[in-house]
DSSP file (Angstrom, degrees, kcal/mol; ACC not computed):
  #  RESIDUE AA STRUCTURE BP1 BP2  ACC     N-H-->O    O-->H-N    N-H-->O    O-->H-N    TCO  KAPPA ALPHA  PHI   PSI    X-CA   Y-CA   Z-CA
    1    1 A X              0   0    0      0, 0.0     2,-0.3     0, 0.0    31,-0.0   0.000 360.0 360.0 360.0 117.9   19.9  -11.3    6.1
    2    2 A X        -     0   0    0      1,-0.1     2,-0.9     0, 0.0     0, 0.0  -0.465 360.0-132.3 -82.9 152.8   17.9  -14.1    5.2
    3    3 A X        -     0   0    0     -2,-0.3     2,-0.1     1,-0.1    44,-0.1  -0.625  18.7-152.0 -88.9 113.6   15.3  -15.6    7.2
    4    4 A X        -     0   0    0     -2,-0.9    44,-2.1    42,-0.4     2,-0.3  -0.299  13.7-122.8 -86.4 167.8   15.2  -19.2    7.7
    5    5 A X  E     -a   48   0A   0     42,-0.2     2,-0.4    -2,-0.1    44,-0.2  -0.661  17.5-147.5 -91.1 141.3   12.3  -21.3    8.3
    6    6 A X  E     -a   49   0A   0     42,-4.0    44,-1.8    -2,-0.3    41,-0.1  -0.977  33.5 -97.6-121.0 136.7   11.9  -23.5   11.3
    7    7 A X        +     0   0    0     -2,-0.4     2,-0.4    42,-0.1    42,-0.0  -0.099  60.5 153.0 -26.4 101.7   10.0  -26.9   11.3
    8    8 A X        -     0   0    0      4,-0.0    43,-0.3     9,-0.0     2,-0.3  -0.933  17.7-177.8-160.7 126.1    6.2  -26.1   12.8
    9    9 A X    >   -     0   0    0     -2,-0.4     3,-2.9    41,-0.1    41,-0.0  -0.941  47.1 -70.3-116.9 143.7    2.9  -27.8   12.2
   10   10 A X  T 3  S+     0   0    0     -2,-0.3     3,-0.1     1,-0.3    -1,-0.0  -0.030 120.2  25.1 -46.3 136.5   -0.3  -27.1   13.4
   11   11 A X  T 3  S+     0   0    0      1,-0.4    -1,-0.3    -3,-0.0    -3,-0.0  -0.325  86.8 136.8 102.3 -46.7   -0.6  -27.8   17.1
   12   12 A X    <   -     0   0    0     -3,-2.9    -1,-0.4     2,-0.1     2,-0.2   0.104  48.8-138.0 -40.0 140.3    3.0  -27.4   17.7
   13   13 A X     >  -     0   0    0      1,-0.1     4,-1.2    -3,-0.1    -1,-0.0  -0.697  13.2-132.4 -91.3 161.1    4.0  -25.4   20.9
   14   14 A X  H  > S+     0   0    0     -2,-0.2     4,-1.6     3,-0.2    -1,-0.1   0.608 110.0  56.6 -53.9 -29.2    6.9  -23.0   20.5
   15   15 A X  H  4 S+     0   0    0      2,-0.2    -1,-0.1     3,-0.1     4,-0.1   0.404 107.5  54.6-101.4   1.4    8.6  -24.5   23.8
   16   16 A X  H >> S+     0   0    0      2,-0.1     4,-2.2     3,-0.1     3,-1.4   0.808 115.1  36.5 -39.8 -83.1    8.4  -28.0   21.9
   17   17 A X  H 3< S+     0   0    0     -4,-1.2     3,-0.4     1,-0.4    -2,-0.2   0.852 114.6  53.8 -54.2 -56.8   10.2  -26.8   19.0
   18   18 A X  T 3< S+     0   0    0     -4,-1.6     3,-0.4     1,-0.3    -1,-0.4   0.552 117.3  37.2 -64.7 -23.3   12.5  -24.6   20.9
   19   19 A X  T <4 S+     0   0    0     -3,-1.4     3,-0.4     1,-0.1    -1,-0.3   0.493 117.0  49.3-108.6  -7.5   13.8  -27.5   23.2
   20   20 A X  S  < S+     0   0    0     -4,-2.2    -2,-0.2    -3,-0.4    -1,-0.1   0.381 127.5  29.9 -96.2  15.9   13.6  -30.3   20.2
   21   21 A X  S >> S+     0   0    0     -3,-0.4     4,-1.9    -5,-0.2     3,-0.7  -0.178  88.8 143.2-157.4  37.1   16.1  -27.1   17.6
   22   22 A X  H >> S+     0   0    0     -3,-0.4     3,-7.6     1,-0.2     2,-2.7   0.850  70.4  32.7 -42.9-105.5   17.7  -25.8   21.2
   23   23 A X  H 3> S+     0   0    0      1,-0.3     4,-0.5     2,-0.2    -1,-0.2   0.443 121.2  51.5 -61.2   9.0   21.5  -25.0   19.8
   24   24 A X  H <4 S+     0   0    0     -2,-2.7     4,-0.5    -3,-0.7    -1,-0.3   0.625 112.9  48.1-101.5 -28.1   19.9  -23.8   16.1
   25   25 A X  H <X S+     0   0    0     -3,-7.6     4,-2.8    -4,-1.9     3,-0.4   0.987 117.3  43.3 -68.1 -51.6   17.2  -21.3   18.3
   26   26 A X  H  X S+     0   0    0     -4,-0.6     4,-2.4    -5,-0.3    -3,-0.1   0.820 111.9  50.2 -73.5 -35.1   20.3  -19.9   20.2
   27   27 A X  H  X S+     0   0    0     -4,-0.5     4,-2.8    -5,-0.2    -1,-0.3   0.757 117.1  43.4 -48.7 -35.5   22.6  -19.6   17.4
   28   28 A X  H  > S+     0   0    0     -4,-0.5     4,-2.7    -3,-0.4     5,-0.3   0.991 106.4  54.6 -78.0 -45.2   20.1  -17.7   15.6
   29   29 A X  H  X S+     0   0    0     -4,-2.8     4,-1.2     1,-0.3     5,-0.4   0.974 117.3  45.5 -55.1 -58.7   18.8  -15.6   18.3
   30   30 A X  H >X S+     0   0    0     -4,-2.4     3,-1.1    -5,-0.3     4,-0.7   0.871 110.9  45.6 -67.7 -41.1   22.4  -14.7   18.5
   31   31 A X  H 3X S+     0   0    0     -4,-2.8     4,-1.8     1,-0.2    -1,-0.2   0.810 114.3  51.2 -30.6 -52.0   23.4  -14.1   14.9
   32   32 A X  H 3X S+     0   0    0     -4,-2.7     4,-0.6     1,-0.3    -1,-0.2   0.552 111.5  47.4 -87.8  11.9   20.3  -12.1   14.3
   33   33 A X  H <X S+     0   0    0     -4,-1.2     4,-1.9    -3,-1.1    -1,-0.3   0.639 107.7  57.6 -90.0 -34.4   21.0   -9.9   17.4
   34   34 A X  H  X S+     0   0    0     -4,-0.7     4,-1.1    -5,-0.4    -2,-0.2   0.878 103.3  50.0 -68.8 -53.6   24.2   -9.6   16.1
   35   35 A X  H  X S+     0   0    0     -4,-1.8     4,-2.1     2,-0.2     5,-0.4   0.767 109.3  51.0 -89.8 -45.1   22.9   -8.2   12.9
   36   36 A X  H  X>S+     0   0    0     -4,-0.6     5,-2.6     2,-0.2     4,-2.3   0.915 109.6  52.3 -87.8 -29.5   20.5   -5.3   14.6
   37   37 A X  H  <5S+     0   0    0     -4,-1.9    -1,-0.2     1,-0.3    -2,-0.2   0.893 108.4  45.4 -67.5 -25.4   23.2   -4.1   16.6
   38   38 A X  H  <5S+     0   0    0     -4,-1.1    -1,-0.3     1,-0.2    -2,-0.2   0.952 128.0  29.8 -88.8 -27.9   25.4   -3.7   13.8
   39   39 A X  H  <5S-     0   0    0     -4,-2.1    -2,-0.2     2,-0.1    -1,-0.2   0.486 104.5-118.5 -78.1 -16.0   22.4   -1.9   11.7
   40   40 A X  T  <5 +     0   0    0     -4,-2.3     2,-0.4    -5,-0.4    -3,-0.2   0.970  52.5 161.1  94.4  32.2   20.6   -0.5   14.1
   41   41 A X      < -     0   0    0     -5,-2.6     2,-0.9    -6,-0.2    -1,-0.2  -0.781  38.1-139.7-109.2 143.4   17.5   -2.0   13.9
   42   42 A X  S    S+     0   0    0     -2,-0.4    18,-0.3    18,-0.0     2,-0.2  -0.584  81.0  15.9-106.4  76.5   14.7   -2.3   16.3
   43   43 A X        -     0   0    0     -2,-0.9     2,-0.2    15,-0.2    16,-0.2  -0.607  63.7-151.7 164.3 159.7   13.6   -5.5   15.8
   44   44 A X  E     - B   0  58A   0     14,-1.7    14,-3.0    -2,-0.2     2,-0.2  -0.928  17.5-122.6-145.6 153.9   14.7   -8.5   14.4
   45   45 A X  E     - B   0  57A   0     12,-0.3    12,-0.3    -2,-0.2     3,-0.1  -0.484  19.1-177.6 -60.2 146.6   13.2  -11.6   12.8
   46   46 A X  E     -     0   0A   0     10,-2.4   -42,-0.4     1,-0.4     2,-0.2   0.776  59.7 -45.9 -83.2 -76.3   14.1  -15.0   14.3
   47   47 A X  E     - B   0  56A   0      9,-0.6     9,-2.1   -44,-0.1    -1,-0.4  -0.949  43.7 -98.4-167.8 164.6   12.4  -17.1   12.0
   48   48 A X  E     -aB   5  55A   0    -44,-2.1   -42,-4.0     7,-0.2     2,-0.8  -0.502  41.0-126.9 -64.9 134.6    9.4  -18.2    9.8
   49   49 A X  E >>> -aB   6  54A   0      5,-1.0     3,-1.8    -2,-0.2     4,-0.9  -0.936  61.8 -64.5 -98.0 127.9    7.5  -20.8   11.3
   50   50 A X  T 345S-     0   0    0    -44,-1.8   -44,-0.1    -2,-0.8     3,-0.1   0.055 104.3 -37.2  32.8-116.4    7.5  -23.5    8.5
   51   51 A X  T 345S+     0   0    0    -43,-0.3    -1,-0.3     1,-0.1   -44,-0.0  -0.240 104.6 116.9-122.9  45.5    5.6  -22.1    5.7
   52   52 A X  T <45S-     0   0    0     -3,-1.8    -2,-0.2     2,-0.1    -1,-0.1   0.996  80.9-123.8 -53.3 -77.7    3.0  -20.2    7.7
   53   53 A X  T  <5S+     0   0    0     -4,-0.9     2,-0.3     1,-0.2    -3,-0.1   0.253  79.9 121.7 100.6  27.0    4.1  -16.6    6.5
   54   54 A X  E   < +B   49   0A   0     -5,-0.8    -5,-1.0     2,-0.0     2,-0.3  -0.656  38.8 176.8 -94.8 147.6    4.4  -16.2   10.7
   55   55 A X  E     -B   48   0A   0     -2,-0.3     2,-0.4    -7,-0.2    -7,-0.2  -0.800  24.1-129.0-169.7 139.1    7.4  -15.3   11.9
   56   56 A X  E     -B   47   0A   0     -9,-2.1   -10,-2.4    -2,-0.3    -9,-0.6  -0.700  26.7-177.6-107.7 142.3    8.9  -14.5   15.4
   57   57 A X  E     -B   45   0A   0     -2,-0.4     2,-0.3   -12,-0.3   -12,-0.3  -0.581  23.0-132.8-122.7-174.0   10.8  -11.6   16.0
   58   58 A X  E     -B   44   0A   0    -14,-3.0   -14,-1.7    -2,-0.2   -15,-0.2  -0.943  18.7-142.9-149.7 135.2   12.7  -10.0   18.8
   59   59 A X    >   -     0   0    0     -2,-0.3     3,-1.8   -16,-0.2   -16,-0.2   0.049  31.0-111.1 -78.6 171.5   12.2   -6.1   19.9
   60   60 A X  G >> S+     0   0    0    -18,-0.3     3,-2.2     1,-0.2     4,-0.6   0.998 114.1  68.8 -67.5 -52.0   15.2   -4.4   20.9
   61   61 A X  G 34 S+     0   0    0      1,-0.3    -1,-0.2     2,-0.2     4,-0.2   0.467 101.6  51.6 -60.0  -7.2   14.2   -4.1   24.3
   62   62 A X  G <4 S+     0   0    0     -3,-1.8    -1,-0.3     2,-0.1    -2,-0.2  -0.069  80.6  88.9-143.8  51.4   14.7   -7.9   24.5
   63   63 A X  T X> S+     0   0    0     -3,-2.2     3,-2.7    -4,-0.2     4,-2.4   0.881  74.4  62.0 -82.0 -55.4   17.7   -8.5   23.3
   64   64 A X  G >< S+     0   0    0     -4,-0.6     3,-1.3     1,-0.3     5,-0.3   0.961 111.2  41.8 -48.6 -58.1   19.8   -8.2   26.3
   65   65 A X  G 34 S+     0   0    0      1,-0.3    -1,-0.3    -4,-0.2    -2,-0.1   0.371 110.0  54.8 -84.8  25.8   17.9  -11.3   28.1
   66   66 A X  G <> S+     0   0    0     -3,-2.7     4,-1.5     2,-0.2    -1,-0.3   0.454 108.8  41.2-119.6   2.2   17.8  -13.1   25.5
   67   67 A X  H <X S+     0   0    0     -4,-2.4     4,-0.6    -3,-1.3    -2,-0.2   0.237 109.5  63.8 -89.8  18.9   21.6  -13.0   24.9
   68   68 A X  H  > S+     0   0    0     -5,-0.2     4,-2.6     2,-0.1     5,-0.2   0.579 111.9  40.8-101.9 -34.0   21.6  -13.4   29.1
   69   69 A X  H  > S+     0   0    0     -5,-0.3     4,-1.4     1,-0.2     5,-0.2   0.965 112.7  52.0 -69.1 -65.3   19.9  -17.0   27.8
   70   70 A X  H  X S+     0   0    0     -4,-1.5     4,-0.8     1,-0.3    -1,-0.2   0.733 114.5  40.4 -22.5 -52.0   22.2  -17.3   25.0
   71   71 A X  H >X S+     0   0    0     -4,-0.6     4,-2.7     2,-0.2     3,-1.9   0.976 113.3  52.7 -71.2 -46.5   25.2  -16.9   27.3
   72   72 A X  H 3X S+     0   0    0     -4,-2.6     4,-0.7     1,-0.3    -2,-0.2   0.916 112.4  49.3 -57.7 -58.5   23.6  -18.9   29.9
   73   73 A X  H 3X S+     0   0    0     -4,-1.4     4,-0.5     2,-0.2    -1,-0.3   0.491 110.7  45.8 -41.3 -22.6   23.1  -21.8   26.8
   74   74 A X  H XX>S+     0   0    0     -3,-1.9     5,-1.9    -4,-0.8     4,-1.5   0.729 108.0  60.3-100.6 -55.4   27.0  -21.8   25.3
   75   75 A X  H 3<5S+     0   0    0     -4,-2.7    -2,-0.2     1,-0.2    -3,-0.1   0.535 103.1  43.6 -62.3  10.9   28.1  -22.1   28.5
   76   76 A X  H 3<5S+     0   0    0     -4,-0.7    -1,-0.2    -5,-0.2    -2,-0.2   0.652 122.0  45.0 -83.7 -32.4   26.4  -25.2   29.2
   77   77 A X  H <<5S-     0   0    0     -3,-1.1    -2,-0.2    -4,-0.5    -3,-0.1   0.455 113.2-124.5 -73.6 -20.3   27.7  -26.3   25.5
   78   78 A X  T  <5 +     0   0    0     -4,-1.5     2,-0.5     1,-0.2    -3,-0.2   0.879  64.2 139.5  51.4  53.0   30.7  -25.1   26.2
   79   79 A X     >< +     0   0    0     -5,-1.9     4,-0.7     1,-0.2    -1,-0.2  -0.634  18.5 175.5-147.0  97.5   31.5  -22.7   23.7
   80   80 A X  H  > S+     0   0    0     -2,-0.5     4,-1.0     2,-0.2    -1,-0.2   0.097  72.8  70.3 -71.3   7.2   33.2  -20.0   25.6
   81   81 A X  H  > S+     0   0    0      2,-0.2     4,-0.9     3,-0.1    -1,-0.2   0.869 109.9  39.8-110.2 -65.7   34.2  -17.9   22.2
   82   82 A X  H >> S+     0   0    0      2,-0.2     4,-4.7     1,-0.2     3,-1.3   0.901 105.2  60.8 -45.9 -52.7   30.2  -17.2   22.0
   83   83 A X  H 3X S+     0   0    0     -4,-0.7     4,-1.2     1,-0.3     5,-0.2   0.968 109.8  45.4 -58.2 -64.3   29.5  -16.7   25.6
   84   84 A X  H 3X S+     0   0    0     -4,-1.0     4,-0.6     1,-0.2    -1,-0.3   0.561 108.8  53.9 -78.8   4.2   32.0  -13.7   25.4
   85   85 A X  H <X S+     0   0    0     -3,-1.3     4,-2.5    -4,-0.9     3,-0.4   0.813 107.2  52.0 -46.2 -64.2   30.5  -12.4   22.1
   86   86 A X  H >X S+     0   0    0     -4,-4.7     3,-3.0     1,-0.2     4,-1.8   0.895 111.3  52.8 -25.7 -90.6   27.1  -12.5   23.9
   87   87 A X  H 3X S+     0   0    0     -4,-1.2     4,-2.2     1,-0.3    -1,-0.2   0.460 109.9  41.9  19.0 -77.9   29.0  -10.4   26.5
   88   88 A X  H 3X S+     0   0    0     -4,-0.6     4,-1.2    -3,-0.4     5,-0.3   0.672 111.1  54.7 -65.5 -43.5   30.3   -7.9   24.4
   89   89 A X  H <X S+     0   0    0     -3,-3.0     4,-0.9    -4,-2.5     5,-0.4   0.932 107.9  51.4 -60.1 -47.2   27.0   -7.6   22.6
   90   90 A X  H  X S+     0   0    0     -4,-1.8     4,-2.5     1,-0.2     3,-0.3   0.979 109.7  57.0 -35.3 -63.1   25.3   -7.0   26.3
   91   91 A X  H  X S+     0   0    0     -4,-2.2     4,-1.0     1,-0.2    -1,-0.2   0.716 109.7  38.7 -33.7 -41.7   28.0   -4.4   26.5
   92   92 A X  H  < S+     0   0    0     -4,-1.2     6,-0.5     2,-0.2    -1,-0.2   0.585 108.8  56.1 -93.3 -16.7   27.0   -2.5   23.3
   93   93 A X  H  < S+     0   0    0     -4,-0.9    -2,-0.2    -5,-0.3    -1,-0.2   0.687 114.5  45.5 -91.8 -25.0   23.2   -2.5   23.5
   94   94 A X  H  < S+     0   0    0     -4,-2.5    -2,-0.2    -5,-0.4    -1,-0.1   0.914  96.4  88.3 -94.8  -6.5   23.7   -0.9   27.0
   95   95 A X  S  X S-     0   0    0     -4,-1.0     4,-0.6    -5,-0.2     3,-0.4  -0.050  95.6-108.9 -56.2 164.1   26.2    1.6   25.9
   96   96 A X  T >4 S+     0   0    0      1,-0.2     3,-0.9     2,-0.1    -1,-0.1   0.896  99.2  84.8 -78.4 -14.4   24.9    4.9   24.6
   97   97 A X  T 34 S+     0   0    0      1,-0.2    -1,-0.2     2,-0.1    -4,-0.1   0.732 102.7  25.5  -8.7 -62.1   25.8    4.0   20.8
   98   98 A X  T 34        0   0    0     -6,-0.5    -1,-0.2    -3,-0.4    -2,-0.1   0.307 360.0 360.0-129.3   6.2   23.1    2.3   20.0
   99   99 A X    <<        0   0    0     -3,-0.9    -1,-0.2    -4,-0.6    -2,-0.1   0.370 360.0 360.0 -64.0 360.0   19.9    3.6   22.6
């Protein structure tokens, strides 16, 4: 899976950039969530910040709330197809499958 780069310059906060890229952080977060459940991975990358060679990732262990953000985020967008992907995803990181 490749990793995209997100816009960041020195000074920049991460809760700047995450509320000015909202629905491209929350897409990603889910996609790449998406992507360790179905490998098995404990971790994932987010993204590169700009051309740093930084990059934020997310441990397994905080996956579930951040697809509880996720859900919380398409259902303000209204895009109920996602929300119950999220859902489903919750569903499978707390099953024993993938512990």
């Amino acid at each position: 899976m490749e990793i995209p780069k997100i816009d960041y310059e020195d000074g920049d906060s991460l809760e700047s950039i995450f509320k000015q890229k909202r629905g491209v952080v929350y897409n990603r977060i889910f996609e790449s969530i998406k992507f360790g459940i179905k490998n098995k991975l404990k971790d994932v990358v987010i993204f590169e910040l700009g051309d740093t060679d930084t990059y934020l990732d997310l441990m397994k262990e905080d996956w579930e709330n951040s697809l509880n953000n996720c859900v919380f985020y398409f259902t303000e967008i209204e895009d109920y197809e996602k929300c119950l992907e999220c859902k489903n995803l919750i569903k499978e990181i707390n099953s024993n499958a993938i512990k």
